[in-house]
C-alpha positions in Angstrom: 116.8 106.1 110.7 114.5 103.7 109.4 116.9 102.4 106.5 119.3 101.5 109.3 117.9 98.6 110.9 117.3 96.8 107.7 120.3 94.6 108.2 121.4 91.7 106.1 121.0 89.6 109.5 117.2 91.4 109.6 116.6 91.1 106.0 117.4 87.3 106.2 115.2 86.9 109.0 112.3 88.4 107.0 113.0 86.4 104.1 112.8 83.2 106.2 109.9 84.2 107.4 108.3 85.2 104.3 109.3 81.5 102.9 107.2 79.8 105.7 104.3 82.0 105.2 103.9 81.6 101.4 104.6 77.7 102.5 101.5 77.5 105.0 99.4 79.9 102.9 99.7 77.0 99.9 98.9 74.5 102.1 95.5 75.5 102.9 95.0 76.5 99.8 95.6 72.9 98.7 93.3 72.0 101.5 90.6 74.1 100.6 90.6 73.2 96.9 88.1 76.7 96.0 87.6 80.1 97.1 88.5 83.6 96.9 92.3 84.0 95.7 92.0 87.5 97.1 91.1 86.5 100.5 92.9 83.4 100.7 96.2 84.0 98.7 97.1 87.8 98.1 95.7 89.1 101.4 97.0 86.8 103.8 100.7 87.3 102.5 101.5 91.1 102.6 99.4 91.1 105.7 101.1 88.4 107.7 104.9 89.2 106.7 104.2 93.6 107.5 102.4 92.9 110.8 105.0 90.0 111.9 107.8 91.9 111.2 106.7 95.2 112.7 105.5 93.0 115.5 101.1 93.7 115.8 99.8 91.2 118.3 97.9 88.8 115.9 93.8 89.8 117.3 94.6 93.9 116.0 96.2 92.4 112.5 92.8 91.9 110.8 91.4 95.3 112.0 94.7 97.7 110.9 94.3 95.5 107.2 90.8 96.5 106.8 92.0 100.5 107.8 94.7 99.7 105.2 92.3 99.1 102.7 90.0 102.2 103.2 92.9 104.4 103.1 92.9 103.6 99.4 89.8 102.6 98.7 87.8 105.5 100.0 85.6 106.2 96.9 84.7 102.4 96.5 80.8 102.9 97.3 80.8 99.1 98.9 84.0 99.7 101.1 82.5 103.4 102.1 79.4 101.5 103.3 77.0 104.5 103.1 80.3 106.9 105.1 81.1 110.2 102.8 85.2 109.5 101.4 86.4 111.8 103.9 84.9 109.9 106.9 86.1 106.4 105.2 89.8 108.0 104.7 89.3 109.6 108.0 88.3 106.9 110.3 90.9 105.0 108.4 93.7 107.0 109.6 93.3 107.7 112.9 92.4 103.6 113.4 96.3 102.9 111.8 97.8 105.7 113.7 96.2 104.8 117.2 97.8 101.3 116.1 100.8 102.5 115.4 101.2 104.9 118.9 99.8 102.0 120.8 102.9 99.6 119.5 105.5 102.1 119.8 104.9 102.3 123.4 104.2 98.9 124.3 107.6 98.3 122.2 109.0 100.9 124.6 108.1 99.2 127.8 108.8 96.1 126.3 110.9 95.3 123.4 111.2 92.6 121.2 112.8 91.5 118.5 110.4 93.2 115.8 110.6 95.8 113.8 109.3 98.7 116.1 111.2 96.9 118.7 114.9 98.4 116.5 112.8 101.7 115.4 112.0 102.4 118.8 115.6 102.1 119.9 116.9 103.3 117.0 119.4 106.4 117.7 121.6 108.0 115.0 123.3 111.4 115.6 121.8 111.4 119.1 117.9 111.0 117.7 115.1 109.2 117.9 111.9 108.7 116.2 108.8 110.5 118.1 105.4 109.0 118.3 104.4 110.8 115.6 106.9 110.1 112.9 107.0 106.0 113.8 102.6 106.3 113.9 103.1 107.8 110.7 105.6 105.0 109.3 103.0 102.7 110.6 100.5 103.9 108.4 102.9 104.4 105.5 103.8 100.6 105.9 100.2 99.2 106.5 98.9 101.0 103.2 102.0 100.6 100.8 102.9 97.0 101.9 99.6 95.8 102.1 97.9 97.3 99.3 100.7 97.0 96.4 102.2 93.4 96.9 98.3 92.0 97.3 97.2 93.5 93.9 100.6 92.3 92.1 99.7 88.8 93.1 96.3 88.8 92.2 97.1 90.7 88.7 99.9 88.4 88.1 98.0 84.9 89.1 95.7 86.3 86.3 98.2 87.2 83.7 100.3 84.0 84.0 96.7 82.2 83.6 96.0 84.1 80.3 99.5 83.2 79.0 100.4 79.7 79.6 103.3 79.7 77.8 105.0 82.3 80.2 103.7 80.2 83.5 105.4 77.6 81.3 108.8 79.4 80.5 108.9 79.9 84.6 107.9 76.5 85.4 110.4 74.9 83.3 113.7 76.9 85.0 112.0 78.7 88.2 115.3 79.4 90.0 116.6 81.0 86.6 113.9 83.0 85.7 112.3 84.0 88.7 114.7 87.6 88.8 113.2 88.7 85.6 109.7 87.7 86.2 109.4 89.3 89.0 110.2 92.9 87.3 107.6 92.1 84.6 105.1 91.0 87.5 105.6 94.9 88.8 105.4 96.2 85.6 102.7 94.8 84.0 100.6 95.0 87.4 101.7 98.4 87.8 99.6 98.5 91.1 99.7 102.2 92.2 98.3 103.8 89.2 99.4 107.6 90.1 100.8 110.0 92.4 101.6 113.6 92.6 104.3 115.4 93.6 106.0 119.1 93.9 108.3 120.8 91.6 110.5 122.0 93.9 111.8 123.8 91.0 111.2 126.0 87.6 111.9 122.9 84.5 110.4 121.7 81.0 109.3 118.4 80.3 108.8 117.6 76.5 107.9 121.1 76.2 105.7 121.4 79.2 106.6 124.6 81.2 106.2 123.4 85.1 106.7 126.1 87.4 108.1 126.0 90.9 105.3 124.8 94.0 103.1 123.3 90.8 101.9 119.8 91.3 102.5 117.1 88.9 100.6 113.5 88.4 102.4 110.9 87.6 101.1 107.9 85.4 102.7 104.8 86.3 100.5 102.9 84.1 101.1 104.9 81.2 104.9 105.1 81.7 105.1 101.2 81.8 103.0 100.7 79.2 105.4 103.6 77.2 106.7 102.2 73.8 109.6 104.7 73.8 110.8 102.4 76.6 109.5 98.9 76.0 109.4 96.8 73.0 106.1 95.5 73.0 105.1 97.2 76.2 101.5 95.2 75.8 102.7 92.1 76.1 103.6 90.1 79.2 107.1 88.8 78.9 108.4 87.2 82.2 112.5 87.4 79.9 112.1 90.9 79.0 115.5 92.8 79.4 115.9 95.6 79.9 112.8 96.1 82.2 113.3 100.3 83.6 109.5 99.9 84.5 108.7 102.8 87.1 107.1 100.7 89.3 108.8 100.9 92.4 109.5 104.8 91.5 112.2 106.5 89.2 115.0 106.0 92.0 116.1 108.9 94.2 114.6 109.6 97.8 110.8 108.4 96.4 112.4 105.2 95.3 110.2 102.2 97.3 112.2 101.6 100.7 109.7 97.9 100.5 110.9 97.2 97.1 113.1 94.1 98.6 110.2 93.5 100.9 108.0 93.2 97.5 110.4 90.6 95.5 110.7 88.7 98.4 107.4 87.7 99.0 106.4 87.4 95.3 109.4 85.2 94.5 108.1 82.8 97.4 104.6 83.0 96.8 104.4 82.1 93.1 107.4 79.5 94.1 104.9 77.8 95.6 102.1 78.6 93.2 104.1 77.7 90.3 105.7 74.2 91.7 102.7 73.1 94.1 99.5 74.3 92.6 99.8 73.3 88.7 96.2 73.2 87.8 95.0 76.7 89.9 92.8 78.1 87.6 91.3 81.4 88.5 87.9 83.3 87.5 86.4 86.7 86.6 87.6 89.4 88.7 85.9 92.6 90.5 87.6 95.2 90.4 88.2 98.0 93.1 86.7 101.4 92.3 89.7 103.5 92.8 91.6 106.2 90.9 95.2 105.4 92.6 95.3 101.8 93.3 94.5 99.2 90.6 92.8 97.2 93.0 91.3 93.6 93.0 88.8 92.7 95.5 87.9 89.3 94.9 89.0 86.4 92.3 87.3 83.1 93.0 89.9 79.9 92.0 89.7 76.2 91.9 91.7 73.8 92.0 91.7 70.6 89.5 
């Protein structure tokens, strides 16, 4: 249902869309000269094009970002602000899913032309989303568009800082390059660290007996950083080909339904990064305290 009103008509609306915002975000940070990258740059971007496009009134945007980021961030002892996890995941998730209930029936009374607007409306097979399911895509799309692109941009301002000669290699043929850079951005970011899943079935893996209803973690960072796949898989190499990093997942029905979302808006940011913003230089990082996202919560830059 929700794969079905990503159109090429919508998708080229987001991606016009997503050019303007990583366009206006560059300008103020041309303005501003010095600051937080985080707050400025990586933040403003996956926030602005997932609201927009699912169509949050502009005064709730901040508010469902900052629920976004305890979702993941629950065991981070400054974002749980004296709160036990649970409390920080909890209050968390009902604050998204109240957002999420709230815009589904306002975009039911009234529609748009957003997002929820078309999920709303949305009928295959004589079906509709309930309340529940497009509250729960809400959530879904706050945390894993939010959360994933920020942290690639961040990781990747750093990486292309602490090897010019790649920020050069894209500089010199952008438009060329830009395809393949973008896979090695994912890959060496690798921003979702692990998940875990089901068997939903008795199998070996390299010798490991997994039984049917066991759980299993999977280690993004470890499987693109795995030299069985990847020559050099330690080194960041914005050409490298072939790139079967598992960053977006291992394709299938867990294969990231915001992958295009993702490419889109780090082609346009570092477009702009890259051609506009030559001498951003950016400092020491701190680091999120979390055991699934790979998470950077500020990065103070200048500009020369």
């Amino acid at each position: 249902l929700i794969s079905s009103v990503f159109t090429p008509r919508q998708l080229g609306t987001i991606q016009a869309q997503i050019t303007r915002q990583a366009g206006a975000i560059v300008d103020d940070l041309l303005a501003t000269g010095e600051g937080d990258f985080v707050d400025q740059v990586s933040k403003r971007l996956p926030m602005w094009t997932i609201y927009e496009m699912m169509g949050l009134p502009e005064g709730l945007r901040d508010e469902a970002a900052h629920n976004a980021d305890g979702m993941v961030a629950w065991n981070d002892a400054e974002v749980a602000a004296g709160r036990e996890p649970m409390q920080v995941l909890n209050e968390s998730l009902v604050g998204l899913l109240t957002a999420g209930f709230d815009l589904a029936e306002q975009r039911r009374a009234h529609p748009g032309s957003d997002l929820m607007s078309k999920l709303v409306q949305t009928e295959i097979d004589g079906r509709h989303l309930t309340n529940e399911e497009l509250g729960a895509f809400f959530v879904l799309l706050s945390v894993a568009g939010n959360d994933t692109t920020r942290n690639t941009i961040s990781l990747t301002a750093m990486a292309l800082q602490d090897h010019p000669e790649q920020r050069a290699l894209l500089a010199e043929d952008f438009d060329g390059r830009i395809n393949s850079a973008v896979e090695e951005f994912v890959r060496f970011a690798s921003p979702v660290m692990t998940f875990r899943r089901t068997a939903t079935r008795d199998t070996s893996i390299r010798g490991q007996e997994i039984k049917a209803g066991e759980w299993v973690m999977l280690m993004y960072s470890s499987a693109n950083r795995d030299e069985r796949a990847f020559a050099n898989p330690a080194t960041f190499d914005i050409t490298r080909s072939p790139n079967p990093h598992m960053a977006f997942g291992g394709g299938g029905p867990h294969f990231c339904m915001g992958s295009m979302l993702a490419k889109m808006q780090l082609e346009a940011i570092f477009r702009e990064l890259i051609l506009r913003a030559p001498t951003l230089q950016v400092g020491q990082p701190e680091y999120l305290v979390s055991n699934f996202v790979r998470g950077v919560k500020s990065l103070p830059y200048t500009l020369d």
